[in-house]
N, C-alpha and C positions, 0 to 999 in steps of 0.2 A: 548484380555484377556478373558478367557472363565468365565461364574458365579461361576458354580460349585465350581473347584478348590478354585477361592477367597474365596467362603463361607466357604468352610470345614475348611483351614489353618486360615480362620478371626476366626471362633467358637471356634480353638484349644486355639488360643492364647490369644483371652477376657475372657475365662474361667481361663488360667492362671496371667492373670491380675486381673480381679476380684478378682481370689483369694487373689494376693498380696498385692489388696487395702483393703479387709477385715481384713487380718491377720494384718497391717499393725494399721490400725482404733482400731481395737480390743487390740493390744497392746498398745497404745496410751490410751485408756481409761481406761483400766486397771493397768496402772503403775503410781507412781504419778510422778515420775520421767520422765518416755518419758513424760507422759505429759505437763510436766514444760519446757523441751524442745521445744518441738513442739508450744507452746502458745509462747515463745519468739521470733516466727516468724511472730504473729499477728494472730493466727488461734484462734480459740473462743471466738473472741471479738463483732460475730454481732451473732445472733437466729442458732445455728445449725441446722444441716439437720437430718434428719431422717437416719442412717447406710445405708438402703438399696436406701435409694434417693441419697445421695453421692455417692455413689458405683454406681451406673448408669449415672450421669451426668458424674464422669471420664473415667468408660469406654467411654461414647459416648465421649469424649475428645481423649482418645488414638484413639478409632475406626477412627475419622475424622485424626488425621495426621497418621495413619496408612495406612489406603484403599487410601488418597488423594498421600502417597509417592510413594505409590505402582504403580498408575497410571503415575504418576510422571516419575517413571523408565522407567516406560514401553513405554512411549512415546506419552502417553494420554493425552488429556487436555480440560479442561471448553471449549465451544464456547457458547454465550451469542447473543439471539436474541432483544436487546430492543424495547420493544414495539412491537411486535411480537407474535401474537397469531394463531400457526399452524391448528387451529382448526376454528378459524374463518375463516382463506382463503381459507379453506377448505370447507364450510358453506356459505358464503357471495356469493348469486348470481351475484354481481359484478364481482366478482372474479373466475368463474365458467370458465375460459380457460389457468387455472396454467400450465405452462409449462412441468409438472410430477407430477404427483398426488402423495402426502402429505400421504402415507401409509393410516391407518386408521383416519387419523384425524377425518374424516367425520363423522364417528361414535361416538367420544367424545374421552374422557382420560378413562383408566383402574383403575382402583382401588388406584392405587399409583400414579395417576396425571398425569400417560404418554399417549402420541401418538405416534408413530413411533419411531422416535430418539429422540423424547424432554418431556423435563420434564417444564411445566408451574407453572411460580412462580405467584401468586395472589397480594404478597406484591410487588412486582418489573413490575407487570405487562411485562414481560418478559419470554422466551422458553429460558431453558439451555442443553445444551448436552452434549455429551463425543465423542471426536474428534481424530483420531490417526494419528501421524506424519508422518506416514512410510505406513497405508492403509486406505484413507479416503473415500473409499466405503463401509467401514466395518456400519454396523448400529449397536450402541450400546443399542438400546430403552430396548432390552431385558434384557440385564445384569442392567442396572438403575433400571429397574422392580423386579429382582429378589433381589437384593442388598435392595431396599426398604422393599419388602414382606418380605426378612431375618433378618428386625430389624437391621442389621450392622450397619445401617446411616439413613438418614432423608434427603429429600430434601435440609434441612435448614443448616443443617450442610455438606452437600457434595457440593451444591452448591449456595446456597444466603448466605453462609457466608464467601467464599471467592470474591463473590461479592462484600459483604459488605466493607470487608477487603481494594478491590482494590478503591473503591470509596473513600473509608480514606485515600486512598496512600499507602497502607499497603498488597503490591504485592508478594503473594511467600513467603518460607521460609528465615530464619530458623522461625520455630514457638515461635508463641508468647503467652509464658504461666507466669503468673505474681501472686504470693503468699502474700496475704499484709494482711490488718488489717477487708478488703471489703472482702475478701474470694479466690477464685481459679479462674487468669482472663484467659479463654481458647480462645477467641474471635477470632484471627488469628492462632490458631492451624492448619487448612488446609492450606498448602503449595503449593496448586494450583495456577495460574495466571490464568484467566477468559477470555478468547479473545473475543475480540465483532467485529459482524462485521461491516464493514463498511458501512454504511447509503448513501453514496455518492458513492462511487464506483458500475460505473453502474446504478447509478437514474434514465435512460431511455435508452432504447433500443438503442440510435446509441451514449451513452458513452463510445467507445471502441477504447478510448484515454489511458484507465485507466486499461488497459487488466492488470498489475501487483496489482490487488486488494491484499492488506494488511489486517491484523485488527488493531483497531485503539486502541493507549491508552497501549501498551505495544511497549519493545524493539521489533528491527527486527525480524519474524517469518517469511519473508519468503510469497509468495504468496499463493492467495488461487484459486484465478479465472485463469484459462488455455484455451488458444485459440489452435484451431486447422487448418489446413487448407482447410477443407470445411466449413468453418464459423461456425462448431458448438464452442460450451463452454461448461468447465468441469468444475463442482465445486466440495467439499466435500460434503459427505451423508448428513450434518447436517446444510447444507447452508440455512440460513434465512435470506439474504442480498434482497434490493429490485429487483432484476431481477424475484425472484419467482414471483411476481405478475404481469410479464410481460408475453403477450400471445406471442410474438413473439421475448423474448430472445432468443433462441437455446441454453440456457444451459441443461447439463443435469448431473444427481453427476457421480462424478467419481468412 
C-alpha cells in the first residue's frame, strides 16, 4: 500500500467527517429539541468538551477504524516485538554480529519514533510494525512515518490500542464504540489483530525442530519461519523473534 494515495483519500474523507461532526454538534446545540434528544442518550451529563476538542477526538476515532480496515483489506497486519528494542541490538556491543543489520536502527528513531520497519512503543516497551500477507519483504517503516508526519493517526491509536485491546481479549472487529452517560467509548475501534511473535520458536540456533514458527495468542496465521535447502531461513521484513540476535541463525527476510 503506497503513503501517498492513503493520505490524499484519508484527508478527502476527515474533511467530510469533520464536517459532518460539526454540523451535526452545531445543530444539537442550537435546537432545543435535538438537544433533548440527544441528552436522553446520556450525552451531557459529565463537563463537555470544547466543539473543536470533540471534533478531533472523533475524527481520530473514524481515522483509527478507518486506515486500521483499510489495511485490514489489504492484507496487512500489526506484528508486535515484546520486549524488543531494534535499536538497542543495534547499539549493544554484545550484540554487534546480528544476522542482517537492523536498517538504520543504529542511528536512533526519526522523528515519529521509527527505525526501519518498527515503530517503538515506550508504554509497552515493545517494536510494532505493519506486516503483509501476500509480500513480507515489503518494508513498511516509510509509510508508518509518513502516516504519523500526516496527523492521520498516532502511534497509540494505530498500534498500542489494538494491543491493548488484544491483551483485554478484545481481538479484531467489529469495533467497539459505546455512547452512555461517561461519554463516547472508542477504545477497540481499530479492528486490527496484533500478531506477536513467538519468543520460543527458534530460542537457539539448532531449535529447527520448530521450522513452522507461528505467532502466538491469535487463531491460525499460517507460518512465518521458511527453511530452505541449503540451510538457510526466511523470515518477514519485520521479524523480531529471537533468532535476530543469533550470529549464526542463517536467517535472512524474505
Amino acid at each position: 500500500m503506497a503513503a501517498a494515495p492513503l493520505s490524499t483519500d484519508y484527508r478527502t474523507l476527515v474533511q467530510g467527517i469533520q464536517t459532518t461532526i460539526s454540523d451535526t454538534l452545531t445543530t444539537v446545540l442550537g435546537n432545543a429539541t435535538e438537544f433533548v434528544a440527544f441528552t436522553n442518550q446520556g450525552n451531557f451529563t459529565v463537563p463537555s468538551f470544547e466543539l473543536q476538542d470533540l471534533t478531533r477526538f472523533l475524527t481520530d476515532a473514524f481515522n483509527a477504524y478507518l486506515i486500521s480496515h483499510s489495511l485490514d483489506q489489504s492484507g496487512i497486519s500489526i506484528t508486535v516485538g515484546v520486549d524488543t528494542d531494534p535499536v538497542e541490538l543495534s547499539t549493544n556491543a554484545t550484540r554487534s554480529n546480528l544476522p542482517y543489520t537492523l536498517g538504520d536502527c543504529a542511528n536512533g528513531r526519526n522523528a515519529q519514533g521509527v527505525c526501519d520497519a518498527w515503530l517503538y512503543s515506550d508504554t509497552y516497551k515493545s517494536s510494532f510494525a505493519l506486516q503483509s500477507a501476500v509480500a513480507a519483504s515489503t518494508n513498511y517503516g516509510d509509510t508508518i512515518t509518513r502516516l504519523l508526519a500526516s496527523n492521520l493517526t498516532t502511534g497509540k491509536l494505530l498500534f498500542e490500542m489494538p494491543y491493548a485491546c488484544r491483551l483485554n481479549g478484545v481481538v479484531g472487529g467489529p469495533a467497539n464504540v459505546r455512547i452512555d452517560a461517561a461519554g463516547v467509548n472508542t477504545f477497540c475501534i481499530n479492528t486490527l489483530a496484533p500478531l506477536v511473535w513467538d519468543k520460543q520458536c527458534h530460542a537457539s540456533p539448532s531449535a529447527d525442530e520448530n521450522s513452522n514458527c507461528e505467532f502466538v495468542g491469535v487463531e491460525k496465521q499460517g507460518p512465518f519461519w521458511f527453511d530452505s535447502r541449503d540451510g538457510k531461513h526466511f523470515v518477514p521484513y519485520s521479524y523480531l523473534g529471537p533468532a535476530i540476535a543469533q550470529e549464526d541463525s542463517g536467517i535472512t527476510r524474505s
